[in-house]
N, C-alpha and C positions, 0 to 999 in steps of 0.2 A: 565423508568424514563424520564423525559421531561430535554427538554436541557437547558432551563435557571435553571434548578438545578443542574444539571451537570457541568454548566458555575462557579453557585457557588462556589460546595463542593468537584472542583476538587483539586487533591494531587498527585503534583509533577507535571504538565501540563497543558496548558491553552486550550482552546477554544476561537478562534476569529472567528467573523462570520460578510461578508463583502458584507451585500447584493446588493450593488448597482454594483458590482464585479462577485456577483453569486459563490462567494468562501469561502469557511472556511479553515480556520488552526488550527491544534492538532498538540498543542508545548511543547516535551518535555521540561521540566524547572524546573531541580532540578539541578542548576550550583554547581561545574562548568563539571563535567560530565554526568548529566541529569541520573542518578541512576534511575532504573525503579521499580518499589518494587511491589508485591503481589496487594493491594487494588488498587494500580495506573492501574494494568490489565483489573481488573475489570470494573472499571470504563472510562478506553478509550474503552472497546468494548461494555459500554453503550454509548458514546459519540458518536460513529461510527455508532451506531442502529438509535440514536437518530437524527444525521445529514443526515441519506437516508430519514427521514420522513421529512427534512426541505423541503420546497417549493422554498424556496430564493437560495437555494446550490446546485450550478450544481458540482464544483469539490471540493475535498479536499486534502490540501496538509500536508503531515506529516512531521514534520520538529524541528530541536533542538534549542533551544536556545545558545546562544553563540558560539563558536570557535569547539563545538562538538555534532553531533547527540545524541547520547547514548556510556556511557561503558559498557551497558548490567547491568543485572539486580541486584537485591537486594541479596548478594551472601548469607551471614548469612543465612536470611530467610527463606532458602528453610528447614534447619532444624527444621523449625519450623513448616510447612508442614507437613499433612497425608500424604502416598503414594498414595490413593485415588483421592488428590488433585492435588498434582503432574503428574498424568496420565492424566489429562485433562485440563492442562495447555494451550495445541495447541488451544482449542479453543476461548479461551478472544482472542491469536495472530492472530487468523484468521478474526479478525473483518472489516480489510480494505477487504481482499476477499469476504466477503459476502457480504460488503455494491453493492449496485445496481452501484454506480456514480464512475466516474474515480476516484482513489485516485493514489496523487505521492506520492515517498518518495524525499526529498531534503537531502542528506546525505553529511558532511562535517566533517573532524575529527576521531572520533573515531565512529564505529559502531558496535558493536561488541555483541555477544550472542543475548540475546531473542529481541537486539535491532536491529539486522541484519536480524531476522528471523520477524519479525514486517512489517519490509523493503520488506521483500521478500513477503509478502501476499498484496503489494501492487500491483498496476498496471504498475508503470511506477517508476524505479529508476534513479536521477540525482546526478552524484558525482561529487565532488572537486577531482582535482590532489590530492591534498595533505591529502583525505578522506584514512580511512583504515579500512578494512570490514574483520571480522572475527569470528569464532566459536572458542572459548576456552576454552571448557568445559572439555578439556581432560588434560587441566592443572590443574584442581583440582577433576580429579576422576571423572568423570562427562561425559556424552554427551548430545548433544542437546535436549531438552528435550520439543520445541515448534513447532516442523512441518519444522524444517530446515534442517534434513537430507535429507527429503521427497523433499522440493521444491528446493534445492538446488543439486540433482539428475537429477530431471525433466530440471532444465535450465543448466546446465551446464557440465551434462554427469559425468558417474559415477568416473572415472579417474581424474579429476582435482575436484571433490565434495571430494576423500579422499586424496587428495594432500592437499586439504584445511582445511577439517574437524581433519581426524588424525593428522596430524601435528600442528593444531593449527596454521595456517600461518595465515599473517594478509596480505590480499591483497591490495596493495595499488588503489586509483580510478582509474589508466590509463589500470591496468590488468583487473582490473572488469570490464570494458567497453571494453575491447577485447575480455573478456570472455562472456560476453553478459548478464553480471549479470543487466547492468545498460546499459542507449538509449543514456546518452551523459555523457559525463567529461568535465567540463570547470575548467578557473582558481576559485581559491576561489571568487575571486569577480566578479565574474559573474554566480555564482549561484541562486540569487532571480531573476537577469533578463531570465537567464532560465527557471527557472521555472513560470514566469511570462508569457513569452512567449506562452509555453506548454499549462497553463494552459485555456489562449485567443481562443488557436488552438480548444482544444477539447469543448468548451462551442459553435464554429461556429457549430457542428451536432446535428443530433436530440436528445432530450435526449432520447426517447421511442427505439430508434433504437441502442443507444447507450448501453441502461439497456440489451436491448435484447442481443446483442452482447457478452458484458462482462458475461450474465449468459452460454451461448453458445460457448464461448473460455476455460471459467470453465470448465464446463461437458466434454466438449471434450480431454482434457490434462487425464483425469481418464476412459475415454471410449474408447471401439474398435473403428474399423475404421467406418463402415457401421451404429454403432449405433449412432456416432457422427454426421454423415450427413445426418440420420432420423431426430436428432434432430434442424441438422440445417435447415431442407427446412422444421419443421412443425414452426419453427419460421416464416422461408422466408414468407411460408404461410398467416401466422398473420398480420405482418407486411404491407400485401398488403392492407388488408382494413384501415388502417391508416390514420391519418389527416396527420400528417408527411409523409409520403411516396406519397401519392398525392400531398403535396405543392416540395415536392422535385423532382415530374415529372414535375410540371408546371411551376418552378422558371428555371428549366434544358430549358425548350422549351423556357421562354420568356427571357429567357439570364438574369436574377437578381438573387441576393442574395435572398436564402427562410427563411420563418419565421417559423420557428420551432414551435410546442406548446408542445412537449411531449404527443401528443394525436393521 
């Protein structure tokens, strides 16, 4: 699906796209808790396909409208669901991990269920103090049921993942950022200049170097030891005959700023 269709016929979320910024935003925007529903999945993890193919878009940031991220998803509807359907739900979520390009999540508020596990297939989480992140699926009979056992394991150790998950705890932004869920907690009003910031940071490297990287931090979280570092020096490899990685020896030698091309 092409993205000024997607720009259209979306529900429950916007797409803004800011080229002279090199950034796009996927906002949730179904106030005033930004409910996530079934079709809405779908269609952000075309909007997520559809903005690695954009040329203008070096990052993407994911982020809620109003006073709250998400309270998680569409609860009714999953009875409306095959089991079939349900079992491959992880995959719409995983849509910011496959995308190639940095994606943030800017999380303020409530964060909670398939809206936390959204968050967590990103690359970089930024919260508010006053942000609270949680899995609560086991208050209605339920567990996570989008890749948030799995990547909430992986980052935060299996001990505080069922302190979290069993219990239903709603961690507030200062824990989650101790726990290393998330890279920084600012006050609520200093979360767009955060992520503003961030997002400046990572548009200064290459992008070719950048793709490469993010697929190679991937594989490697799921791989042995030996097999991840095959995969990292056949990258390193690639990477040498590059347009990027030559202007980035020769801007290093003549002391300036390089011009990246993603090539």
């Amino acid at each position: 699906m092409e993205l000024a269709e997607i720009i259209k016929t979306a529900d429950g979320f916007r797409v803004e796209v800011n080229s002279d910024k090199e950034r796009a935003d996927v906002i949730l925007d179904r106030p005033p808790l930004n409910v996530i529903t079934m079709k809405q999945r779908e269609q952000m993890a075309a909007a997520f396909d559809a903005l690695d193919r954009e040329p203008s878009v070096r990052v993407i940031v994911l982020r809620g409208a109003g006073d709250n991220f998400s309270s998680g998803g569409d609860i009714p509807g999953f009875l409306e669901q095959t089991p079939e359907h349900l079992s491959n739900l992880a995959y719409n979520v995983a849509a910011p991990e496959r995308c190639s390009k940095p994606v943030i999540a800017a999380i303020q508020g409530y964060c909670f269920g398939v809206a936390l596990e959204l968050a967590l297939a990103c690359d970089f989480r930024i919260v508010t103090e006053s942000a609270l992140l949680g899995l609560p699926e086991q208050r209605i009979g339920m567990i996570p049921g989008s890749g948030g056992t799995s990547r909430l394991v992986k980052m935060i150790g299996i001990g505080r993942a069922k302190d979290m998950a069993m219990r239903s705890r709603r961690i507030p932004g200062r824990e989650a950022y101790e726990w290393g869920l998330a890279v920084a907690v600012v006050p609520d009003s200093e979360l767009a200049k955060e992520v503003d910031a961030l997002v400046e940071e990572l548009k200064y490297f290459s992008p070719l170097a950048q793709r490469t990287l993010k697929k190679v931090l991937n594989a490697a979280q799921d791989a042995p030891l030996h097999v991840g570092i095959e995969l990292e020096g056949e990258a390193y490899g690639r990477l040498r005959s590059s347009h990027d990685f030559r202007e980035g020896v020769e801007s290093f030698k003549a002391r300036r700023k390089p011009n990246f091309r993603g090539i």
